[in-house]
N, CA, C and O atoms as a GROMACS GRO file, in nm:
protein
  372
    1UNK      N    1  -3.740  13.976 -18.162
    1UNK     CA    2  -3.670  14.103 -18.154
    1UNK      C    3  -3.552  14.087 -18.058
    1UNK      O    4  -3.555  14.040 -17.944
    2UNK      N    5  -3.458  14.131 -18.119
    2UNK     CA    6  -3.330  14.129 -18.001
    2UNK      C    7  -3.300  14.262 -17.897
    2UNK      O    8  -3.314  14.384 -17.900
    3UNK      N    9  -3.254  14.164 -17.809
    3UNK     CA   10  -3.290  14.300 -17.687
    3UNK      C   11  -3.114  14.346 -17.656
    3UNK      O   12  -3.012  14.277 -17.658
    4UNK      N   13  -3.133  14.471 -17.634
    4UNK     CA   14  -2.997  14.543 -17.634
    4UNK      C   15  -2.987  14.536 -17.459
    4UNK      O   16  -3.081  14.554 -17.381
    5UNK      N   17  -2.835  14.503 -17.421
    5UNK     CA   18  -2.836  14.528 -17.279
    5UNK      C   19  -2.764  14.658 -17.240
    5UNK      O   20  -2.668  14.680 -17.314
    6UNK      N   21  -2.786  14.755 -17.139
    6UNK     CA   22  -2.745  14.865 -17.065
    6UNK      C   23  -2.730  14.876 -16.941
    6UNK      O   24  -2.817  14.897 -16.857
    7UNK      N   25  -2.551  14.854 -16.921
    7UNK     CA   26  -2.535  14.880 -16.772
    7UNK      C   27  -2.521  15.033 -16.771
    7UNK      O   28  -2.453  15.109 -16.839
    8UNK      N   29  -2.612  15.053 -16.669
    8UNK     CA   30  -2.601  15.207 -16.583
    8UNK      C   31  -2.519  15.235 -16.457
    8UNK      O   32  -2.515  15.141 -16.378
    9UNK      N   33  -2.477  15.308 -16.435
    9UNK     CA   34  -2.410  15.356 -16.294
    9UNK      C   35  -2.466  15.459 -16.237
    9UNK      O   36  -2.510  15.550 -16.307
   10UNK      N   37  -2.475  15.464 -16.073
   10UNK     CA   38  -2.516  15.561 -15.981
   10UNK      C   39  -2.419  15.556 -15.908
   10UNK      O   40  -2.344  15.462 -15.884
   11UNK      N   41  -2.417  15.756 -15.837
   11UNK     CA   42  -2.286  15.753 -15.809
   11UNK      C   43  -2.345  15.769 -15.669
   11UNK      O   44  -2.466  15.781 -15.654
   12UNK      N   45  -2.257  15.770 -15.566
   12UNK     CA   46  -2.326  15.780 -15.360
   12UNK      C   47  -2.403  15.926 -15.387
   12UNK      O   48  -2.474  15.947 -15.289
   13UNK      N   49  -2.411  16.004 -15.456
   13UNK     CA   50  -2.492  16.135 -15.503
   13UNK      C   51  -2.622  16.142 -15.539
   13UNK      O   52  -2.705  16.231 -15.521
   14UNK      N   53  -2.634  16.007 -15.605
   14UNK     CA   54  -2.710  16.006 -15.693
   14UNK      C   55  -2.863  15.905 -15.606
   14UNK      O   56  -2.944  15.834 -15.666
   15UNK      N   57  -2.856  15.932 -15.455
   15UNK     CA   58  -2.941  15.872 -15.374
   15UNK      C   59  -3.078  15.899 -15.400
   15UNK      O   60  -3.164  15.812 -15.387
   16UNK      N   61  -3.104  16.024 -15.438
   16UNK     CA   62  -3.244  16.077 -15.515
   16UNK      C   63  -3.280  15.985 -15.607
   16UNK      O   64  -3.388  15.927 -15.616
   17UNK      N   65  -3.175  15.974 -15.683
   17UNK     CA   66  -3.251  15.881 -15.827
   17UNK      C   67  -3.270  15.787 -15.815
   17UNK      O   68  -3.349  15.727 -15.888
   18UNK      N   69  -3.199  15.725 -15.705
   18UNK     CA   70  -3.220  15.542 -15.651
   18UNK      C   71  -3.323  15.546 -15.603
   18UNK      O   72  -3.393  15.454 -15.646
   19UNK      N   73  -3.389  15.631 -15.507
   19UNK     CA   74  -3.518  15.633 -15.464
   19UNK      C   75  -3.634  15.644 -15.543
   19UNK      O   76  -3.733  15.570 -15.543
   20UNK      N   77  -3.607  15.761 -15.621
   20UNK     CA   78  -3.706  15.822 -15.703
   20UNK      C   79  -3.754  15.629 -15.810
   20UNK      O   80  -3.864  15.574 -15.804
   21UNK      N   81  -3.658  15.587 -15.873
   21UNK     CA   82  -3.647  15.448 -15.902
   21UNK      C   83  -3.700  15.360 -15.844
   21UNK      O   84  -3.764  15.290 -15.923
   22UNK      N   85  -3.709  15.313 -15.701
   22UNK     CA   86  -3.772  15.212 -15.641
   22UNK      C   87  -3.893  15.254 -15.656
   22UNK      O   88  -3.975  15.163 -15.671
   23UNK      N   89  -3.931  15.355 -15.657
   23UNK     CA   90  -4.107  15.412 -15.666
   23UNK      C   91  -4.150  15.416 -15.787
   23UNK      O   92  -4.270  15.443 -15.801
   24UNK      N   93  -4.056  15.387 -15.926
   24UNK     CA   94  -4.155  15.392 -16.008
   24UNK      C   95  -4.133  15.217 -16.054
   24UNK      O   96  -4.190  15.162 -16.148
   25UNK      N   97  -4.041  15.157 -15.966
   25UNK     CA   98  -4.078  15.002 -15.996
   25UNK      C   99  -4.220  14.971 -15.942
   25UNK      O  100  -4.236  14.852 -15.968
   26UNK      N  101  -4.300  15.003 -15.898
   26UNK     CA  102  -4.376  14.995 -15.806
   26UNK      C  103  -4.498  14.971 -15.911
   26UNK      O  104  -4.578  14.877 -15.909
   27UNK      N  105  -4.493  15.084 -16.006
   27UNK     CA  106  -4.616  15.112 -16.136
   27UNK      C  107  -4.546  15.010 -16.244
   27UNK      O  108  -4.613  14.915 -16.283
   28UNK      N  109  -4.406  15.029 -16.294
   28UNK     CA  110  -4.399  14.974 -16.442
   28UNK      C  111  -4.210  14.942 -16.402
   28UNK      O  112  -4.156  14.977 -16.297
   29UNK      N  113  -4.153  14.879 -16.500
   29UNK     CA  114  -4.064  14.875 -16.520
   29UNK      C  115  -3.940  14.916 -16.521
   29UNK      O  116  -3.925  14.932 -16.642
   30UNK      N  117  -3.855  14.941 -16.480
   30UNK     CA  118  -3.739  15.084 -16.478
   30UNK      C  119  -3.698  15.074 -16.640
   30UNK      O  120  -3.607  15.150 -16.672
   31UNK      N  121  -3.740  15.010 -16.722
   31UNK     CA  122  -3.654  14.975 -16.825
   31UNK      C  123  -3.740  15.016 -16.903
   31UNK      O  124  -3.683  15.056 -17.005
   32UNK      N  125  -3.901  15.033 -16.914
   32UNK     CA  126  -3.976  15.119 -16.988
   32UNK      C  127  -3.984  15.243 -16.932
   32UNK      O  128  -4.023  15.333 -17.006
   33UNK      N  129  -3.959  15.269 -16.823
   33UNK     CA  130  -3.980  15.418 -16.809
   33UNK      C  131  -3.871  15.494 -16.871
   33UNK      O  132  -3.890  15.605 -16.922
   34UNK      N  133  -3.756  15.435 -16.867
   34UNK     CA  134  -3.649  15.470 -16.916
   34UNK      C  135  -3.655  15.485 -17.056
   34UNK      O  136  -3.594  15.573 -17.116
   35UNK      N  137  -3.739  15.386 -17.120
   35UNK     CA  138  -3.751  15.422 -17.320
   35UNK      C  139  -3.831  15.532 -17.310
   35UNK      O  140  -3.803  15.633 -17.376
   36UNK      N  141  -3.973  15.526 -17.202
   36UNK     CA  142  -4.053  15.661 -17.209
   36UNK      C  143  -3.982  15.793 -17.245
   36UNK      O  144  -3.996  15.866 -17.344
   37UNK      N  145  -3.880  15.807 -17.109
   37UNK     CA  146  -3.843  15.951 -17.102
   37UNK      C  147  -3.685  15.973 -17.204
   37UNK      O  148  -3.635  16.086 -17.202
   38UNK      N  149  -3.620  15.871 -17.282
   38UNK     CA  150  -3.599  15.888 -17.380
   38UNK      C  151  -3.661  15.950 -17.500
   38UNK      O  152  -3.635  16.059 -17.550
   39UNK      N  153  -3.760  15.847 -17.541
   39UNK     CA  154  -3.812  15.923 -17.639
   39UNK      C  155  -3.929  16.017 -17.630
   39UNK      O  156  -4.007  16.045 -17.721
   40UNK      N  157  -3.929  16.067 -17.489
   40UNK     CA  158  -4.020  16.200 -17.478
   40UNK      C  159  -3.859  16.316 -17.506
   40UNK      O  160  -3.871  16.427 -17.560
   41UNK      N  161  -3.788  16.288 -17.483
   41UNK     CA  162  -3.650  16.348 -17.488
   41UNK      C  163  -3.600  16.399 -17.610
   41UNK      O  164  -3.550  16.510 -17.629
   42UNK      N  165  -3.622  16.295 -17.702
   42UNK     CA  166  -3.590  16.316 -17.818
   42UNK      C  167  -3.711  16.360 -17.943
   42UNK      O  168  -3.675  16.414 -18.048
   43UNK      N  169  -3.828  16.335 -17.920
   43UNK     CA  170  -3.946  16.437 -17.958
   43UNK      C  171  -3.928  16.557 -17.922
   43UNK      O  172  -3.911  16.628 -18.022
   44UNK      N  173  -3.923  16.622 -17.812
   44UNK     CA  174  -3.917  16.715 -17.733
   44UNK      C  175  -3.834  16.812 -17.745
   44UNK      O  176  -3.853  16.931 -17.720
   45UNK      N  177  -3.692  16.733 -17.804
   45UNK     CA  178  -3.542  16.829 -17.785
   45UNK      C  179  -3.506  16.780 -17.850
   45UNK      O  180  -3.420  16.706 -17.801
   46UNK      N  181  -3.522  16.760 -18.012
   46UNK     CA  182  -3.435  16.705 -18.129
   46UNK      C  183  -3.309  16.797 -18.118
   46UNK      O  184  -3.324  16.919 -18.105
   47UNK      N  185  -3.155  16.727 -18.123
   47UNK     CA  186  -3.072  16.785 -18.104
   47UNK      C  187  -3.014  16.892 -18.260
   47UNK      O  188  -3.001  16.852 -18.375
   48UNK      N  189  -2.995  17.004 -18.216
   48UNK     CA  190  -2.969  17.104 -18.315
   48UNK      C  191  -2.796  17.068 -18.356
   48UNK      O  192  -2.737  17.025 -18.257
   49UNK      N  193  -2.734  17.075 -18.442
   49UNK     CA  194  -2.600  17.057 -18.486
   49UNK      C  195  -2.571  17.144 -18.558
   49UNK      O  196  -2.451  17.167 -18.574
   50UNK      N  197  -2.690  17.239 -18.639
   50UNK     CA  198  -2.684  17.338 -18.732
   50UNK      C  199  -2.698  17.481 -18.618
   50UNK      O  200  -2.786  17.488 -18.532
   51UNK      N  201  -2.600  17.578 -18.638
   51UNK     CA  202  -2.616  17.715 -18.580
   51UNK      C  203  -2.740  17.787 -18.616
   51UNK      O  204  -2.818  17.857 -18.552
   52UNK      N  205  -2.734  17.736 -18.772
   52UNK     CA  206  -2.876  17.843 -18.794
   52UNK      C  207  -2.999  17.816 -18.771
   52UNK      O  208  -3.093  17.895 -18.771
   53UNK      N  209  -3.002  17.659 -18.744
   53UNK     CA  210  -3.144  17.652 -18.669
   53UNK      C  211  -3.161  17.649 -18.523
   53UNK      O  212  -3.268  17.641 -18.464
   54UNK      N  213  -3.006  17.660 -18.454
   54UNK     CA  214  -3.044  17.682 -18.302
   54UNK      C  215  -3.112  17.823 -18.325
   54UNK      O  216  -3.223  17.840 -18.276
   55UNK      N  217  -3.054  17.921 -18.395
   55UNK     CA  218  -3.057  18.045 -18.397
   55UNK      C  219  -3.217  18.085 -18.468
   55UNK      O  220  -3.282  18.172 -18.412
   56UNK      N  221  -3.269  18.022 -18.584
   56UNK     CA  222  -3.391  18.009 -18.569
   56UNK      C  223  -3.476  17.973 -18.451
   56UNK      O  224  -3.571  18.046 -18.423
   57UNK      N  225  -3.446  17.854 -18.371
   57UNK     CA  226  -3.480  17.809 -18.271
   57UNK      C  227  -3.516  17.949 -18.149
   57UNK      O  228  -3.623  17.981 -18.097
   58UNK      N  229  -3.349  18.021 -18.131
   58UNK     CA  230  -3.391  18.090 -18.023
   58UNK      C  231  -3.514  18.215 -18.047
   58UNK      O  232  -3.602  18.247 -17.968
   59UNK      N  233  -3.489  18.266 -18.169
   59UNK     CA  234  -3.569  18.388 -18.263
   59UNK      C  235  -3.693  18.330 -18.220
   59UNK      O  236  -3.758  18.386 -18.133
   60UNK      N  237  -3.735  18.212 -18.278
   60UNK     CA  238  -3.895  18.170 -18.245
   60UNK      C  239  -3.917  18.130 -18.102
   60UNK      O  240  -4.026  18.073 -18.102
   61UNK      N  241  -3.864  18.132 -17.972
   61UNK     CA  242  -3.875  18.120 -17.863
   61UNK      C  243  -3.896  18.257 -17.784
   61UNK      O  244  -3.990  18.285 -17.710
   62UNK      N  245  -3.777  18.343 -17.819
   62UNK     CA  246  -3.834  18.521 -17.818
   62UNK      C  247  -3.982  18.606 -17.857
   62UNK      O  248  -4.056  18.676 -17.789
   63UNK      N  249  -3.986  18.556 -18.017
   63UNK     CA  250  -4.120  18.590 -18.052
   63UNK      C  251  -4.246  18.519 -18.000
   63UNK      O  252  -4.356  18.571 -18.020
   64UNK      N  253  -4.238  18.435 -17.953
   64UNK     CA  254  -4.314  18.383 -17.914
   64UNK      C  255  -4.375  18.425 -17.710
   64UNK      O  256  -4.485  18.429 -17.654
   65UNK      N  257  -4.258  18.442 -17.673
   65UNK     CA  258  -4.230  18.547 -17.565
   65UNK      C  259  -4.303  18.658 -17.547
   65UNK      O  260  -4.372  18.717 -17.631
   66UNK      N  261  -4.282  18.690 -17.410
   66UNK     CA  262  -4.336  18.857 -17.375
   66UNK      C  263  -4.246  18.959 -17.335
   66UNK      O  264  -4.262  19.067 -17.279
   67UNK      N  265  -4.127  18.886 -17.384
   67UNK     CA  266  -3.982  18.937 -17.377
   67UNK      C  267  -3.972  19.085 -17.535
   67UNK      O  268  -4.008  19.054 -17.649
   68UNK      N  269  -3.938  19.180 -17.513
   68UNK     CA  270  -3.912  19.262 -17.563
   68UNK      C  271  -3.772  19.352 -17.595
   68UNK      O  272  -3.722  19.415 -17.502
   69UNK      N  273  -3.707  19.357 -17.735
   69UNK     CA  274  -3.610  19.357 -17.698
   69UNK      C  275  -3.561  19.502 -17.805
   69UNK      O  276  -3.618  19.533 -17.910
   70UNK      N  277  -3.464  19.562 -17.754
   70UNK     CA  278  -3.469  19.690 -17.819
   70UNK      C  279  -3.409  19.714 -17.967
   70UNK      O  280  -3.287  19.714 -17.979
   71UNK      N  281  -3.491  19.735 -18.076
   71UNK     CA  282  -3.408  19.744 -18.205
   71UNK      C  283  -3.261  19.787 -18.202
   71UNK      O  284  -3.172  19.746 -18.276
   72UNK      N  285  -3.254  19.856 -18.128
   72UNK     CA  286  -3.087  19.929 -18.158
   72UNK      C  287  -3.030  19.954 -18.060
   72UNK      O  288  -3.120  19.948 -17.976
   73UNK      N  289  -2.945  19.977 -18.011
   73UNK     CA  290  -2.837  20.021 -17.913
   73UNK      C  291  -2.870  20.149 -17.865
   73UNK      O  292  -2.872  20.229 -17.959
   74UNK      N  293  -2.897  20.203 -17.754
   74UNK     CA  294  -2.933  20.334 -17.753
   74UNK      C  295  -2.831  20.368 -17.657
   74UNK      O  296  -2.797  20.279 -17.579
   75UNK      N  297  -2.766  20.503 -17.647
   75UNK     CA  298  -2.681  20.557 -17.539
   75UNK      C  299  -2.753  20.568 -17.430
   75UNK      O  300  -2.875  20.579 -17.425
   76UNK      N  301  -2.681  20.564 -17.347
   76UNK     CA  302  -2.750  20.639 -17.216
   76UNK      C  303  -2.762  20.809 -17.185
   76UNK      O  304  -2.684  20.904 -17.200
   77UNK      N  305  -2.866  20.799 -17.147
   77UNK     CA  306  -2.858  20.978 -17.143
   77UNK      C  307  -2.722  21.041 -17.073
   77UNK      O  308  -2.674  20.988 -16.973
   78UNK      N  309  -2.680  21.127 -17.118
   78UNK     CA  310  -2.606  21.255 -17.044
   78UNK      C  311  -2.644  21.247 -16.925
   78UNK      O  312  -2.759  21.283 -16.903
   79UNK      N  313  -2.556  21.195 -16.805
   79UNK     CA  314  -2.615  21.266 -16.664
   79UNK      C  315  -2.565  21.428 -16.635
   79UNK      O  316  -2.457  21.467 -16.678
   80UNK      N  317  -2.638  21.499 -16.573
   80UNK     CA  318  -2.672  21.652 -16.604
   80UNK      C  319  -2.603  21.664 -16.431
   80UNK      O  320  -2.667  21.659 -16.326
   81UNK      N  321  -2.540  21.671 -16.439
   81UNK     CA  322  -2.491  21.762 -16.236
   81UNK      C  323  -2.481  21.926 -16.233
   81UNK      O  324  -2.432  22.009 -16.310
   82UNK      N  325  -2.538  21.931 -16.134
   82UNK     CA  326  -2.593  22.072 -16.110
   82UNK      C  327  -2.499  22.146 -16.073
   82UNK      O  328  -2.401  22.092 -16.021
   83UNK      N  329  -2.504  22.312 -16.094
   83UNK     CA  330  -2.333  22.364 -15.991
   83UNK      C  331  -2.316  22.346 -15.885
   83UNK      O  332  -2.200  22.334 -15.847
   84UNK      N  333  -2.446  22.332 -15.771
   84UNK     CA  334  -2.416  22.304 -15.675
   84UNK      C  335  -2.335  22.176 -15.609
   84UNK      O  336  -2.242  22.175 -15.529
   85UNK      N  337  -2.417  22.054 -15.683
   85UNK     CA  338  -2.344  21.927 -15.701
   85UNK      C  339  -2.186  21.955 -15.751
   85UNK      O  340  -2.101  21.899 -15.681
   86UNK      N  341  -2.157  22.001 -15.815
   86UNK     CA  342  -2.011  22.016 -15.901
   86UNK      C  343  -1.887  22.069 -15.754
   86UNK      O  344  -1.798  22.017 -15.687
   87UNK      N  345  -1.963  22.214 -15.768
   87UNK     CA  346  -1.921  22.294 -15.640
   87UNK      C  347  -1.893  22.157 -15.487
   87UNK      O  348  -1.793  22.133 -15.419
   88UNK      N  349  -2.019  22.104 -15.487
   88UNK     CA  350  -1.966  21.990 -15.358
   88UNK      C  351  -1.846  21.888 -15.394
   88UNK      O  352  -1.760  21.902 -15.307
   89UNK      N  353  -1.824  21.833 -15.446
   89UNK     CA  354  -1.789  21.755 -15.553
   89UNK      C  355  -1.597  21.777 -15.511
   89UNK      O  356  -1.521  21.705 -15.445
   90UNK      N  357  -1.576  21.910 -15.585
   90UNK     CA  358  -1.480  21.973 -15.601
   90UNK      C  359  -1.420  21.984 -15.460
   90UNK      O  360  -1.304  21.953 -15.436
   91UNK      N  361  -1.524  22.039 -15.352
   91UNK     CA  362  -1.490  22.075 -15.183
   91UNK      C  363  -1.424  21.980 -15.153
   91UNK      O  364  -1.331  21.989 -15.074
   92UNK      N  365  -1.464  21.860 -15.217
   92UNK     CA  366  -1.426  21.705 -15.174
   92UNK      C  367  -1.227  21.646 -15.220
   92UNK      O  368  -1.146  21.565 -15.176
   93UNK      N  369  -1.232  21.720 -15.299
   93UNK     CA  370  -1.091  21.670 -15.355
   93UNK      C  371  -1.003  21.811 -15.335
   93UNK      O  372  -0.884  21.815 -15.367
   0.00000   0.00000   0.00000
């Protein structure tokens, strides 16, 4: 089997991930963990290109939810001010 090579870059930012890295050389490989969380990546989050299945996508993430969302547009009520309120109101200007 032929093996593909990949240079990576880290930037002076990116000190977390250099670390986080030396610790998992420790268990396995940086170069299998790296196929791991690829293809947990791409199981996981097949990339959408079609609108209507992001849009399926989000519909079944809602329903699936405890998110509730209102059939229609509703106005807001009339706020009601009293004469007295009005009367202050008016003193003011």
């Amino acid at each position: 089997m032929n093996r593909e090579r990949i240079t990576i870059s880290f930037l002076a930012e990116d000190a977390d991930i250099l670390k986080h890295l030396q610790k998992i050389k420790t268990e396995r490989t940086i170069s299998s963990y790296i196929r791991h969380l690829i293809r947990q990546d791409m199981n996981d989050n097949p990339p959408i290109n079609n609108l209507d299945q992001l849009a399926d996508k989000i519909a079944s993430k809602i329903a699936n939810s405890n998110l509730s969302l209102p059939s229609k547009q509703e106005k807001p009520s009339e706020m009601s001010v009293s004469l007295e309120d009005k009367s202050l109101i008016n003193q003011l200007f």
